[in-house]
N, C-alpha and C positions, 0 to 999 in steps of 0.2 A: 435449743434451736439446732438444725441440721446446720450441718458446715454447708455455705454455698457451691455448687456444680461449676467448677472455674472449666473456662473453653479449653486449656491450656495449661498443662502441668511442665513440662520442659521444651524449652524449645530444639531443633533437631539439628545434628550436626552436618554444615554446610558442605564439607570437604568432599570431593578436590576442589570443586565449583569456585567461581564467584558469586557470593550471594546477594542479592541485595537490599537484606535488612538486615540479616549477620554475618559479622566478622568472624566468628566463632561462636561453639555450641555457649557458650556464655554469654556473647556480648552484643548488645545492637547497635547499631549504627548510630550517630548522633538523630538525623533526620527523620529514623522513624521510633526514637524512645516513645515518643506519645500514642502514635498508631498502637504499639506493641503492648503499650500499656489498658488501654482503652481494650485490645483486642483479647488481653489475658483477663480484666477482671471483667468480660462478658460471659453469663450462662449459656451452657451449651445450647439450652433450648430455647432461649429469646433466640439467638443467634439463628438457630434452625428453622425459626418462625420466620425472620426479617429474609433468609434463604428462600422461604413459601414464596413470600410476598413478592420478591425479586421476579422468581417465575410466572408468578400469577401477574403482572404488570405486564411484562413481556409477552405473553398469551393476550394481553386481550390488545394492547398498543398493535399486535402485529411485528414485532421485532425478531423477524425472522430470518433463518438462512437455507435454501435449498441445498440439500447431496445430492450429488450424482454419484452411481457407484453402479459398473458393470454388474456388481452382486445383486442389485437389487432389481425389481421388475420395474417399479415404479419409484421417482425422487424420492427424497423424504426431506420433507418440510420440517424445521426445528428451530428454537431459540437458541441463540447465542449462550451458551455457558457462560454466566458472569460469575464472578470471583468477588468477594468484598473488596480483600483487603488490596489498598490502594499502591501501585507505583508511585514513589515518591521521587522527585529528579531534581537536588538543588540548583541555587539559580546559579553559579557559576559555572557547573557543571552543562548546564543548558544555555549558558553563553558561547559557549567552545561546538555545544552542536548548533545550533543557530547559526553563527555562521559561517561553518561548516557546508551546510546543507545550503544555503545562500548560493555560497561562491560555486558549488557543484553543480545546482539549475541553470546558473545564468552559466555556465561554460557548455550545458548540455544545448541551453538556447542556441549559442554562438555555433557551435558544432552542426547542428540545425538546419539554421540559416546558411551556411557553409556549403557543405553539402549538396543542398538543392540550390545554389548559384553559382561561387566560383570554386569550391572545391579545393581549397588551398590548402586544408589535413592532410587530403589525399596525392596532392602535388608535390606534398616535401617530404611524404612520404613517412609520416609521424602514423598513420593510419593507412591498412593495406587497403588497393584500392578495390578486389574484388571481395574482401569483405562484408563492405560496405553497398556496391552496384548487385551483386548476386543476395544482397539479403532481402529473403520474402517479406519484409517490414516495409523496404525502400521502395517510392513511389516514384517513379519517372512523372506520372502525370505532375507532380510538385513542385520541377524543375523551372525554375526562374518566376515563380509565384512569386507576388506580393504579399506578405500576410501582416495584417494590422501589429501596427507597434513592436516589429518581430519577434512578435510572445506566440511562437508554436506551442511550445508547453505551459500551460495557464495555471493549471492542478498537477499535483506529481505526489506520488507516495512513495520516500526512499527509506529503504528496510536496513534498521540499523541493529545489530546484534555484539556482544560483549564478550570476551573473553574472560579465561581461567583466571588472566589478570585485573580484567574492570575494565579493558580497553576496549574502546570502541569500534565499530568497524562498519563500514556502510556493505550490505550484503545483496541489495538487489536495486535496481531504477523502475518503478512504474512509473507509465509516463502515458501511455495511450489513455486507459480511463481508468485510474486505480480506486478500488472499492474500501469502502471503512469509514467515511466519516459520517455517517449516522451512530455506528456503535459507538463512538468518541464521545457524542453529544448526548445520548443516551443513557452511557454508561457514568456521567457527571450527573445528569438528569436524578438516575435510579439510585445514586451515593446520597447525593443531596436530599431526597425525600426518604430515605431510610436509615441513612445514619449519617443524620443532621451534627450530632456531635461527633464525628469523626471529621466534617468537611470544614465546622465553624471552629472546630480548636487550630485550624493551618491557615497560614495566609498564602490560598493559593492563585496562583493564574488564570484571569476568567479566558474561557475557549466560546462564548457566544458570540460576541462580536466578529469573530471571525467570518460566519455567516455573511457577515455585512459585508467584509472586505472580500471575501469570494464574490456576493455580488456586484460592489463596484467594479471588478474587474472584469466580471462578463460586460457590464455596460460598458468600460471603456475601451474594448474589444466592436465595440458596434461601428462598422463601416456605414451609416448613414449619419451621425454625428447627433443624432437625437438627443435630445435632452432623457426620454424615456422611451430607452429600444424596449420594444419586444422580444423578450429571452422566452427560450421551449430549451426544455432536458427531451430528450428524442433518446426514449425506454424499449427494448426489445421485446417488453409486456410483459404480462403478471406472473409468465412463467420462468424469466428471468431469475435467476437464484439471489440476484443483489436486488428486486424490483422493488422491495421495501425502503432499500435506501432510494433509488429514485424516486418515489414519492414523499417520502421524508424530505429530501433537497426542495424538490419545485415547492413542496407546501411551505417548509422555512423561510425559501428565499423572493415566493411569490413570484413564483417563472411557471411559463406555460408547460406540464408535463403529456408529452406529445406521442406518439407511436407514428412509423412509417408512413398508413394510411391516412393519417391525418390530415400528411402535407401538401402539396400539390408546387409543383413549380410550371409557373407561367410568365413567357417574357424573359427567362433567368434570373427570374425573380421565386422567392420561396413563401408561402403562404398555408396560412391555418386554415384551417373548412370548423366553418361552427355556425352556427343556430341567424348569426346573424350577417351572413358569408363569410367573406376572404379577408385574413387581416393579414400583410406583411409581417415577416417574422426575421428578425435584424442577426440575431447572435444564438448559434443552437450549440448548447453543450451536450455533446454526442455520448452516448454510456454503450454506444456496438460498435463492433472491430470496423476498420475498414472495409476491408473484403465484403460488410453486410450492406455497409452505407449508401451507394450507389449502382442501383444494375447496370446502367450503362456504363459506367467507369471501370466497376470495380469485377463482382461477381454476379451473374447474369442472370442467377438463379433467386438471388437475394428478396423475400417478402417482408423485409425487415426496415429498410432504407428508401429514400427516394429518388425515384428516379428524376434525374439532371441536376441533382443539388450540385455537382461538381461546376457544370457549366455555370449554375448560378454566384458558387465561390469563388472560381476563375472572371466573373463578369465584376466583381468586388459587389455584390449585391446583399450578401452572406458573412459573416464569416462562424466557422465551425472549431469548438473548441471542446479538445484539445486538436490541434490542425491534424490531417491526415498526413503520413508518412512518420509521425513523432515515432514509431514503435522500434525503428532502426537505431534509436540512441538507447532502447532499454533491451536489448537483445544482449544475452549473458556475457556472448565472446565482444561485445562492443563495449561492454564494464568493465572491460579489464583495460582498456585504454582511456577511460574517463580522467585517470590523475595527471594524462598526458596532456588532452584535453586543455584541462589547468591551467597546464604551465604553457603549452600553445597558443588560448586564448586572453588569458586575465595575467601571464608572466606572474606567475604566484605559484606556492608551492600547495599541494593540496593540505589544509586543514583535518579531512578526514581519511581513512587510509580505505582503501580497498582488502578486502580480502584477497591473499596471494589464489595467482590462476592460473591453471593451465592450459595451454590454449592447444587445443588437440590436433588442429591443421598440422602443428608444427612435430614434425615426425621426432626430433629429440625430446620433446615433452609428453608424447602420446606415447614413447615406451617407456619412460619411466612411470605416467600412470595406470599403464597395464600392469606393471611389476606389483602394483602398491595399491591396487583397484580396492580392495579392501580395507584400506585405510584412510582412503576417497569419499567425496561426494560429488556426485556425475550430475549432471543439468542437463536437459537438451535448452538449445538455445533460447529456443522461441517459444517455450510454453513457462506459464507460472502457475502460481496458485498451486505446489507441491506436486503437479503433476509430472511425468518424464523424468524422474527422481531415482538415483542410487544413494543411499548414503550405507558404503562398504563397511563400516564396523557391526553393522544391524543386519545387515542380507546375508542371505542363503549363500552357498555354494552355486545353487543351479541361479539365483538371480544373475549374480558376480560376472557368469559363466555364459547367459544371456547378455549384458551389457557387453563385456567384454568382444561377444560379435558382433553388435549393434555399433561401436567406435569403431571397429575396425573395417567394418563395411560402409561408412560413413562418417567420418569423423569431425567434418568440419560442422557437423550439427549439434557436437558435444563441448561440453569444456569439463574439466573436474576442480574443484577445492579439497585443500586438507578438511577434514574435520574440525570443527571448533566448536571446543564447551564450551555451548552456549552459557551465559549467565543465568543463576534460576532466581527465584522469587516465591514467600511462600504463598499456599492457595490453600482453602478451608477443605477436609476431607473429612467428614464422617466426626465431624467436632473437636478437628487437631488440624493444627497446622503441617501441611507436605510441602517436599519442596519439587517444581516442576521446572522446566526450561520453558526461555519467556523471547521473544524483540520485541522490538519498538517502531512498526511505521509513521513516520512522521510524516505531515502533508503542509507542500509549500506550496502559496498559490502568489503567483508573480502578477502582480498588479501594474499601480505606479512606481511601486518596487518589490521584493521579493518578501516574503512574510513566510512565517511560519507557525502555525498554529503550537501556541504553546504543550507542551506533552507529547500530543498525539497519540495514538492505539494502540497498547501493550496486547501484544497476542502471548496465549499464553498455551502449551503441550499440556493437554489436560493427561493423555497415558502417561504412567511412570517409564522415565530416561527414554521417552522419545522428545526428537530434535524436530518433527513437521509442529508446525503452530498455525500452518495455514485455519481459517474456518474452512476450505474447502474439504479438508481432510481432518472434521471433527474437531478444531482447535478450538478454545475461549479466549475470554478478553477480561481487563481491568480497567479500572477506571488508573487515568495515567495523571500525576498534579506534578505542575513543576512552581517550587517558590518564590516568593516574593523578595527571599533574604537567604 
């Protein structure tokens, strides 16, 4: 008999990194001995096979992600890169982020709410106050609103990344309408039917239910007190690059998936157009910016939103979730005051830490990251999804050299972080284990209290030694399990 074709002849050496399945080119972790084991005595080409299938599921499901890229003439429509081998998160280890991310929503809430009424951050001067009035996020139309149960943020995706040492670090706030959780459910989905025994030898944390308590809380977010509101997800349409996830949600959670032209507001009242007229629509989970949401509110040009939903949200006829103006507490230079936040609103010390920031207003800290641009990573404030990006160890001279006028001509639109190696994890190449740089967004949705979907979406740098992991800019995913024990 031939000797069997093992996936895996030696594993690879982690260094400098943190890894997280090995401690060294020798040894695994305790929590993933079994994964590693299961993964070494697989054949390359079963393994290659279950690889086919992965993609071939994903082609016809639809589980897809639109690029945009100046290069290109036209998008390009593509699946999501999955990865087998699973994120494994023990459960104590996931107790410490849990509530972490807990105390960080609910002070982002408070902050919020603040804000758009009495302003007390900005009174004591804990938070500068034109930081905050001049940021193109902040909504004056918001000011002195009601908003049910004061849950502005419902859903939130906060971008958690690991250091050289294993420690944690919260790296970014989504908050307006952060995309991801169909791949989450998916990628559990696409584990679970292809390699059954890898999911059924762990006791791990089911993530379906979650569905359910996302949508209790849309329902109890409904200002008419219905026993059973009409919920719409209001989609910017099929050319949307997340538009698969919004039909993935509405069809999960059996909510009306809506477009612009759908709606009609009459009376300041909002309402569906369908086959058998107008039916009231109580609670709308919005997936487009503000700016799209309302013409007359917002931007005038807008074919995307309806026009007078604001009037009908201001009349409490509505309410819209995630509420409008939320995008002011997820703005880069406003993260760097989040842990302050903390201790201003909940008198607690933050759980998770921030990545150190520099805040480029401030002329002592914007020369020292001219000095060191290089050894940076630049943000612009207001955009995500890897866009408006420097990270100085990887750029050009003429990039550097670029940015560098770009801060200087403008600076309160920039912030910069040191670089941080990232944590890697390994991902299958070519029937051997690589190792790539990986985060973890995690999605909390604040109901009747704060929850957090077990895991959450491991993005994963599928190029070797790059640090983007966005999917906007080509990244994949893992399935993410956190334990039972």
């Amino acid at each position: 008999m031939s000797k069997p074709e093992n996936l895996v002849t030696t594993p690879y050496d982690p260094r400098p990194f943190f890894d997280e399945m090995f401690m060294n080119a020798y040894s695994v972790r305790s929590h993933y001995q079994t994964v590693f084991r299961q993964f070494m005595s697989m054949k390359a080409g079963s393994l290659n096979k279950r690889q086919s299938a992965t993609m071939k599921r994903m082609m016809e499901e639809g589980i897809t992600f639109t690029l945009y890229s100046p290069d290109q003439a036209e998008p390009l429509e593509r699946t999501i890169p999955f990865d087998p081998i699973p994120r494994i998160i023990p459960r104590d280890e996931w107790l410490k982020l849990e509530k972490g991310l807990q105390q960080r929503v609910k002070a982002l809430n408070l902050f919020l709410k603040d804000i758009y009424h009495d302003q007390n951050i900005l009174k004591d001067g804990i938070i500068p106050r034109k930081m905050v009035l001049s940021n193109c996020y902040f909504r004056p139309e918001m000011m002195r609103l009601s908003i049910p149960n004061d849950v502005y943020v419902t859903v939130s995706g906060i971008d958690l990344i690991r250091d050289e040492h294993g420690e944690y670090f919260v790296l970014e706030d989504n908050l307006r309408s952060p995309s991801g959780f169909s791949y989450l459910y998916k990628s559990r989905s696409i584990m679970t039917h292809l390699f059954p025994e890898l999911v059924f030898s762990h006791s791990i944390q089911d993530i379906e239910h979650s569905l359910n308590v996302f949508l209790s809380a849309l329902r109890r977010l409904s200002p008419s007190g219905k026993s059973d509101p009409v919920i719409g997800l209001l989609t910017p349409g099929c050319y949307n690059s997340a538009y698969f996830e919004h039909t993935f949600l509405a069809q999960q959670m059996g909510i009306q998936l809506v477009e612009g032209h759908d709606l009609v507001v009459i009376d300041h009242k909002v309402y569906i157009r369908g086959i058998k007229g107008l039916r009231q629509i109580d609670v709308l989970y919005r997936r487009i910016d503000d700016d799209f949401l309302d013409p007359l509110a917002f931007d005038p040009s807008s074919m995307l939103g309806v026009a007078g939903i604001m009037n009908a949200y201001r009349a409490g006829n509505i309410n819209i979730v995630n509420a409008p103006g939320t995008g002011v507490a997820d703005d880069k230079a406003i993260y760097a005051y989040v842990p302050d936040m903390i201790r201003y609103y909940l008198n607690e010390q933050p759980i998770l830490k921030n990545v150190p920031t520099y805040i480029l207003s401030r002329p002592e800290e914007r020369e020292h990251v001219l000095k060191h641009l290089d050894e940076m990573v630049v943000k612009e404030t207001s955009l995500s999804g890897g866009y408006g990006m420097l990270i100085g160890p990887s750029a050009t001279e003429h990039e550097i050299a670029d940015f560098r006028l770009k801060i200087l001509a403008d600076p309160d639109r920039y912030i910069a972080q040191p670089t941080i190696q990232l944590s890697r994890a390994p991902v299958m190449m070519d029937g051997q284990m690589a190792a790539r740089h990986i985060d973890l967004r995690a999605f909390v949705i604040a109901g009747d209290n704060i929850q957090v979907i077990p895991g959450g979406l491991t993005r994963v740098a599928l190029k070797e030694g790059s640090l983007v992991v966005n999917s906007s800019q080509g990244g994949g995913c893992k399935d993410t399990w956190v334990t039972h024990s």
